[in-house]
N, C-alpha and C positions, 0 to 999 in steps of 0.2 A: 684813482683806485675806485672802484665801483663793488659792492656789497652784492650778493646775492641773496637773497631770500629763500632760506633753507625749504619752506613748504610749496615754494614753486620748482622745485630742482624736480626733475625727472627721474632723480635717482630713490624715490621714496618708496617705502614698503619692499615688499619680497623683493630677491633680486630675480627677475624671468631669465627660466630657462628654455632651451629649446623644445624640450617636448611637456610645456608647461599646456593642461589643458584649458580651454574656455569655461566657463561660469556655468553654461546650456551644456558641456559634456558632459561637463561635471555631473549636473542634475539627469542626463539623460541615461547614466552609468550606476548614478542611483537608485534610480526606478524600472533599470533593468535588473540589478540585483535584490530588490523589495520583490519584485514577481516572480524572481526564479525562484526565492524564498517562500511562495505563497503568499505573499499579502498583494493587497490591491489596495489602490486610493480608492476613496470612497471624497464624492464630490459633492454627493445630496443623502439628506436624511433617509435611512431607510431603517421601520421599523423591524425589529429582532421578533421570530417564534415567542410568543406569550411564556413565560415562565411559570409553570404550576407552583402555586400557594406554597411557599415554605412556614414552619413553623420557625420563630425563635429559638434559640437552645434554652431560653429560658422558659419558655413554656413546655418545649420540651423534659428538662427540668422536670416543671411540675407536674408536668401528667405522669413522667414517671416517680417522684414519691408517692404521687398519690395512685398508681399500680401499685406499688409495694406496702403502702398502708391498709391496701383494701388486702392483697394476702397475708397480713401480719393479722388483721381484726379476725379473716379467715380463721387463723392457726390458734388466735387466742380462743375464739367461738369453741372451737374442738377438744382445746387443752386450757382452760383458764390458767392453769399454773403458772402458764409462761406469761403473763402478766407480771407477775414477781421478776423478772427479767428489768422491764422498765421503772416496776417501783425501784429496785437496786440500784441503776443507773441514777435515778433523779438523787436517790439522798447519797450518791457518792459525788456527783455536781453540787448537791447542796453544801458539801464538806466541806466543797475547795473554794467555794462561794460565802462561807461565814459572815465574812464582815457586811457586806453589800449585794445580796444575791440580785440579779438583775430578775426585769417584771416577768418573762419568758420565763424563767424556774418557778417562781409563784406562782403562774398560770397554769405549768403542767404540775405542780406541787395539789392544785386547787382539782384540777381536772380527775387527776386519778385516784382522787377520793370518791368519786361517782360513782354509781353503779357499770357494769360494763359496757353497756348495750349504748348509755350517753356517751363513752369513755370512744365506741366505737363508730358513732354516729358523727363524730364529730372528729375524726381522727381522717374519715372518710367521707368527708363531706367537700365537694369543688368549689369551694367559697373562699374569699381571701381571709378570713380566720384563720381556716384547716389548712390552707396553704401556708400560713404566717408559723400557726403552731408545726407544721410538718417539718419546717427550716430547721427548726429545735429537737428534732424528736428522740425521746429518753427510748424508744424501743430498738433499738441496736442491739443486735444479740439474736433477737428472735429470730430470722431469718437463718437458713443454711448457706453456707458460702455458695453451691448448687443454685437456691430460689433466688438468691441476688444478681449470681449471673444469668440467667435465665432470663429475669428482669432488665437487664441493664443489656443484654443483647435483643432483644424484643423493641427495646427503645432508640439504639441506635441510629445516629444519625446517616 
Protein backbone atom coordinates (compact mmCIF):
# COMPACT_ATOMS: atom_id res chain seq x y z
CA UNK A 1 0.00 0.00 0.00
CA UNK A 2 1.63 3.12 -0.88
CA UNK A 3 0.51 6.70 0.61
CA UNK A 4 -0.15 9.60 -1.33
CA UNK A 5 0.83 12.94 -0.41
CA UNK A 6 -2.24 15.03 -0.41
CA UNK A 7 -0.14 18.35 -1.56
CA UNK A 8 1.23 16.69 -4.58
CA UNK A 9 -2.28 15.44 -5.77
CA UNK A 10 -3.36 17.33 -8.78
CA UNK A 11 -6.51 17.61 -7.46
CA UNK A 12 -5.76 20.76 -5.23
CA UNK A 13 -7.53 24.26 -5.28
CA UNK A 14 -10.48 25.18 -7.48
CA UNK A 15 -11.80 22.42 -9.45
CA UNK A 16 -11.08 23.86 -13.49
CA UNK A 17 -13.66 24.32 -15.66
CA UNK A 18 -14.03 24.36 -19.03
CA UNK A 19 -14.46 28.00 -19.83
CA UNK A 20 -12.18 28.70 -16.82
CA UNK A 21 -10.18 31.80 -17.99
CA UNK A 22 -6.19 32.40 -17.79
CA UNK A 23 -4.57 34.78 -15.17
CA UNK A 24 -3.50 37.40 -18.38
CA UNK A 25 -7.44 37.42 -19.47
CA UNK A 26 -8.18 37.79 -16.59
CA UNK A 27 -6.15 41.00 -16.23
CA UNK A 28 -6.62 41.86 -19.71
CA UNK A 29 -10.70 42.10 -19.06
CA UNK A 30 -9.84 44.21 -16.20
CA UNK A 31 -8.21 46.81 -17.80
CA UNK A 32 -10.52 46.93 -20.54
CA UNK A 33 -13.18 47.57 -18.00
CA UNK A 34 -10.92 50.42 -15.77
CA UNK A 35 -10.92 52.27 -19.42
CA UNK A 36 -14.34 51.87 -20.61
CA UNK A 37 -14.78 53.30 -17.05
CA UNK A 38 -12.49 56.35 -17.61
CA UNK A 39 -9.68 55.48 -15.67
CA UNK A 40 -6.13 54.87 -16.87
CA UNK A 41 -2.99 53.24 -15.35
CA UNK A 42 -0.87 55.68 -14.69
CA UNK A 43 2.91 54.03 -14.83
CA UNK A 44 5.07 57.23 -13.94
CA UNK A 45 4.85 60.24 -11.75
CA UNK A 46 3.04 62.84 -13.18
CA UNK A 47 2.54 66.12 -11.49
CA UNK A 48 -1.33 67.38 -10.98
CA UNK A 49 -2.41 71.50 -11.98
CA UNK A 50 -0.92 73.47 -8.79
CA UNK A 51 -3.89 73.75 -6.44
CA UNK A 52 -4.61 77.47 -5.41
CA UNK A 53 -3.86 78.43 -1.64
CA UNK A 54 -6.68 77.12 0.44
CA UNK A 55 -7.43 78.48 3.86
CA UNK A 56 -8.05 76.08 6.88
CA UNK A 57 -11.71 76.23 8.22
CA UNK A 58 -10.02 77.28 11.11
CA UNK A 59 -8.62 80.27 10.02
CA UNK A 60 -11.50 80.59 8.19
CA UNK A 61 -13.19 80.58 11.46
CA UNK A 62 -11.27 83.26 12.53
CA UNK A 63 -11.44 85.73 10.04
CA UNK A 64 -14.82 85.44 10.11
CA UNK A 65 -15.45 86.22 14.04
CA UNK A 66 -13.24 88.68 13.58
CA UNK A 67 -15.74 90.18 10.48
CA UNK A 68 -18.44 90.02 12.86
CA UNK A 69 -16.68 91.71 15.83
CA UNK A 70 -15.52 94.46 13.65
CA UNK A 71 -19.44 94.99 12.78
CA UNK A 72 -20.55 94.45 16.37
CA UNK A 73 -17.72 97.33 17.56
CA UNK A 74 -19.40 99.14 14.23
CA UNK A 75 -23.01 99.03 15.84
CA UNK A 76 -21.79 99.51 19.34
CA UNK A 77 -19.69 102.99 18.10
CA UNK A 78 -23.48 104.10 16.73
CA UNK A 79 -25.64 102.93 19.62
CA UNK A 80 -23.42 102.49 22.93
CA UNK A 81 -26.59 101.01 24.57
CA UNK A 82 -26.13 97.89 22.96
CA UNK A 83 -23.03 97.32 24.97
CA UNK A 84 -25.50 96.37 27.92
CA UNK A 85 -26.27 93.44 25.63
CA UNK A 86 -22.74 91.84 26.44
CA UNK A 87 -22.50 93.30 29.97
CA UNK A 88 -25.86 91.04 30.45
CA UNK A 89 -24.59 88.00 28.97
CA UNK A 90 -21.21 88.08 30.99
CA UNK A 91 -22.92 88.38 34.60
CA UNK A 92 -25.67 85.70 33.48
CA UNK A 93 -22.41 83.26 32.66
CA UNK A 94 -21.05 84.63 35.75
CA UNK A 95 -24.25 83.12 37.74
CA UNK A 96 -24.04 79.75 36.29
CA UNK A 97 -20.24 79.95 37.04
CA UNK A 98 -20.39 80.84 40.92
CA UNK A 99 -18.22 78.39 42.34
CA UNK A 100 -15.12 78.39 39.96
CA UNK A 101 -15.60 80.88 37.04
CA UNK A 102 -12.98 79.98 34.65
CA UNK A 103 -9.96 82.71 33.57
CA UNK A 104 -11.98 83.68 30.16
CA UNK A 105 -14.93 85.12 32.28
CA UNK A 106 -12.64 87.16 34.46
CA UNK A 107 -10.86 88.32 31.42
CA UNK A 108 -14.05 89.63 29.62
CA UNK A 109 -15.39 90.45 33.30
CA UNK A 110 -11.94 92.76 33.58
CA UNK A 111 -12.20 93.94 29.80
CA UNK A 112 -15.64 95.48 29.85
CA UNK A 113 -15.01 97.62 32.55
CA UNK A 114 -12.78 99.77 30.17
CA UNK A 115 -13.58 102.46 28.31
CA UNK A 116 -15.26 101.50 24.90
CA UNK A 117 -12.86 102.51 22.38
CA UNK A 118 -10.09 99.79 24.42
CA UNK A 119 -13.26 97.43 24.80
CA UNK A 120 -13.31 97.84 20.96
CA UNK A 121 -9.69 97.94 19.90
CA UNK A 122 -9.14 94.79 21.37
CA UNK A 123 -12.32 92.88 20.40
CA UNK A 124 -10.86 93.82 17.00
CA UNK A 125 -7.62 93.37 16.99
CA UNK A 126 -5.96 90.15 14.50
CA UNK A 127 -3.70 89.01 17.32
CA UNK A 128 -4.00 85.63 19.19
CA UNK A 129 -5.50 87.55 22.33
CA UNK A 130 -8.47 88.94 20.17
CA UNK A 131 -8.83 85.70 18.58
CA UNK A 132 -8.57 83.70 22.06
CA UNK A 133 -11.02 86.31 23.57
CA UNK A 134 -13.45 86.19 20.35
CA UNK A 135 -13.72 82.14 21.02
CA UNK A 136 -15.62 83.40 24.46
CA UNK A 137 -17.54 86.31 23.24
CA UNK A 138 -20.32 87.84 25.83
CA UNK A 139 -21.63 90.01 22.62
CA UNK A 140 -24.27 87.65 21.30
CA UNK A 141 -27.26 89.33 20.90
CA UNK A 142 -26.02 92.20 19.20
CA UNK A 143 -26.07 91.19 15.85
CA UNK A 144 -29.49 90.85 13.59
CA UNK A 145 -30.20 87.39 12.62
CA UNK A 146 -29.92 89.30 8.84
CA UNK A 147 -26.07 90.83 9.82
CA UNK A 148 -25.07 87.14 10.83
CA UNK A 149 -26.15 85.64 7.97
CA UNK A 150 -24.95 88.04 5.62
CA UNK A 151 -21.60 87.35 7.48
CA UNK A 152 -21.58 83.79 7.57
CA UNK A 153 -22.56 83.62 3.69
CA UNK A 154 -19.67 86.26 2.75
CA UNK A 155 -17.45 83.62 4.60
CA UNK A 156 -18.33 80.48 3.12
CA UNK A 157 -16.37 78.02 2.24
Amino acid sequence: MTLQNPCSSSNRGRPRSPAALSAAQRMRRMRARRKSAGLRAVTRWEQQDPQPAQYSSHRLIEARSLAMHAVIAQKIERNPDLLAVAKRNLERWLSRWSDTPPNWLGEWAALLQRPWLQIAAIITEPSETGARLRQSSPFAGVLTPMERRRIYEAFRA
